[in-house]
C-alpha positions in Angstrom: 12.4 4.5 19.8 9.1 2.8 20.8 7.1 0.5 19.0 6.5 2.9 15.8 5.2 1.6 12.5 7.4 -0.9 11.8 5.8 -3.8 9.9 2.3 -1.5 9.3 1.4 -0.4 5.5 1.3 3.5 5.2 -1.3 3.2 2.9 -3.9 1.3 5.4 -3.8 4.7 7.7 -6.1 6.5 5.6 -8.5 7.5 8.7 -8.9 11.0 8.8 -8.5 12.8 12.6 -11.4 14.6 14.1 -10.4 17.9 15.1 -11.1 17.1 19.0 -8.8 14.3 18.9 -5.7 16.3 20.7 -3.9 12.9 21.3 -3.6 11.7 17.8 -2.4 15.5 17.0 0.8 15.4 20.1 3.8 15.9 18.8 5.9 12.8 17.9 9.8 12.0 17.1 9.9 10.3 13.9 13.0 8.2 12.6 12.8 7.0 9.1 16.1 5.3 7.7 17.6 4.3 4.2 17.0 1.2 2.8 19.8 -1.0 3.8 21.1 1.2 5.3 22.4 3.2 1.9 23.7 6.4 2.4 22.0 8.2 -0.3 22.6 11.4 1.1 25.7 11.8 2.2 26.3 13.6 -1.8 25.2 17.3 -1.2 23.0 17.5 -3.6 21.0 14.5 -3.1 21.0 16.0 0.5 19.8 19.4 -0.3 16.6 18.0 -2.7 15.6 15.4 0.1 15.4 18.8 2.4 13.7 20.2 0.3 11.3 18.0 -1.0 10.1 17.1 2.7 10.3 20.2 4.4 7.7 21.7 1.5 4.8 22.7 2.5 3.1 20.0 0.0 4.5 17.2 1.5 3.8 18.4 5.4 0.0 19.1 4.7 -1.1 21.1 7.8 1.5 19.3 9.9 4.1 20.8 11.4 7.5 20.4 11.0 8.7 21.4 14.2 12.7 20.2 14.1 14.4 17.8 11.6 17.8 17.0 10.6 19.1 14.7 7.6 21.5 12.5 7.9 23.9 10.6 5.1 21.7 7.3 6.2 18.2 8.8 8.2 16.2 11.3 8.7 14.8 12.7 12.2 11.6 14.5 12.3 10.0 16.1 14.9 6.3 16.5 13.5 2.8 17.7 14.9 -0.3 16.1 13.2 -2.7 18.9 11.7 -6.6 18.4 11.6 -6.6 16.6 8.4 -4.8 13.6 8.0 -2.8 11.4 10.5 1.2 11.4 11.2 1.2 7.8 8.9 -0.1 10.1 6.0 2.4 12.8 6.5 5.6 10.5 6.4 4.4 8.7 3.8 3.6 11.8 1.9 7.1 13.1 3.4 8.9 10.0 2.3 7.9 9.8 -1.2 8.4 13.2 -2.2 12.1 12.8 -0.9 12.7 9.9 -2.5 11.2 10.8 -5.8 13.5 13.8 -5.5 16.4 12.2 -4.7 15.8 9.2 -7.2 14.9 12.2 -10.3 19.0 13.7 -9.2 20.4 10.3 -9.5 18.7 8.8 -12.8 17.2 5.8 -10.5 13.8 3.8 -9.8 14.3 2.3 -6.4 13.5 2.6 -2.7 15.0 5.2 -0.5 13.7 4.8 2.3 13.5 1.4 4.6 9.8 0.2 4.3 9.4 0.9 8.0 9.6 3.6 10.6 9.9 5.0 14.2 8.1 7.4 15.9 7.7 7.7 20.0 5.5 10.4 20.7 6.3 13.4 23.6 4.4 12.9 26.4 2.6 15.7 28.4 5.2 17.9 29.8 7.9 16.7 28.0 9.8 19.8 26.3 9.7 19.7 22.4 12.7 22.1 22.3 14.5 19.7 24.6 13.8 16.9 21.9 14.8 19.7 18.8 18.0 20.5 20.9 18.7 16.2 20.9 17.1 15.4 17.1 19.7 18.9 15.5 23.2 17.9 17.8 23.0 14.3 15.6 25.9 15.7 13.5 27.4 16.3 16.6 27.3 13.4 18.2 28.3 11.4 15.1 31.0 13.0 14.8 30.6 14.6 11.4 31.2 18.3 12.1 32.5 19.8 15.4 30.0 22.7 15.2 26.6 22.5 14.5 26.5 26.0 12.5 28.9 23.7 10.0 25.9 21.0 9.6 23.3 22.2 6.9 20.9 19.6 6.9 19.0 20.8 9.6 16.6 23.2 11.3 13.9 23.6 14.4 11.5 26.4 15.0 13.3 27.4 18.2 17.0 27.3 17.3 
């Protein structure tokens, strides 16, 4: 991944994005990991309310979620900025609500996520489903199912 946020304080991006701004609206891969690498979700259910709790509509603003898979240790997100608020908002927003749900399952009041994340942004001409193809086979490639269809922590508009 490139440069992303790493280091940078969620709450200092509080700039809102003028609707004419295309660029700070492109579509960008985002990688957030556990703290310390925990894997807090490899338990189904702590799995299934992190989905849940990020892919909501309350948590995604007028973003768009475009692909994402969860992993027992990260999360990928393919997201597209809306009008109103910019992509540091969103995973914040995103990352919170997960954790909260995951810390409500599990009786707990600590960090989740790593205090940093990733994001490298698609460049013009650069095929989104190409990159929803790559961010969903993750399972896959880690070996921990041999089809995707047996993987249920994940989903992408095109697939």
């Amino acid at each position: 991944m490139g440069p992303g946020r790493a280091g940078r304080d969620d709450a200092s991006m509080d700039m809102r994005v003028a609707p004419s701004n295309t660029a700070l609206r492109r579509i960008h891969h985002v990688v957030v990991a556990t703290r310390r690498g925990q894997r807090y979700f490899e338990p189904f259910a702590s799995a299934c309310v992190a989905a849940r709790a990020f892919t909501d509509p309350r948590a995604l603003g007028d973003a768009r979620l475009l692909a994402w898979v969860l992993m027992p240790d990260h999360a990928h997100w393919l997201l597209q900025p809306g009008e109103r608020e910019t992509l540091a908002q969103v995973v914040s927003r995103m990352r919170a609500r997960s954790g909260q749900a995951v810390n409500r399952l599990r009786g707990e009041k600590r960090p989740v996520w790593a205090s940093s994340w990733d994001d490298r942004v698609l460049h013009d001409g650069e095929d989104p489903r190409a990159m929803a193809r790559f961010i969903v086979a993750n399972p896959l490639r880690a070996g921990l199912v041999r089809a995707l269809a047996d993987y249920p922590f994940w989903d992408a508009e095109w697939l």
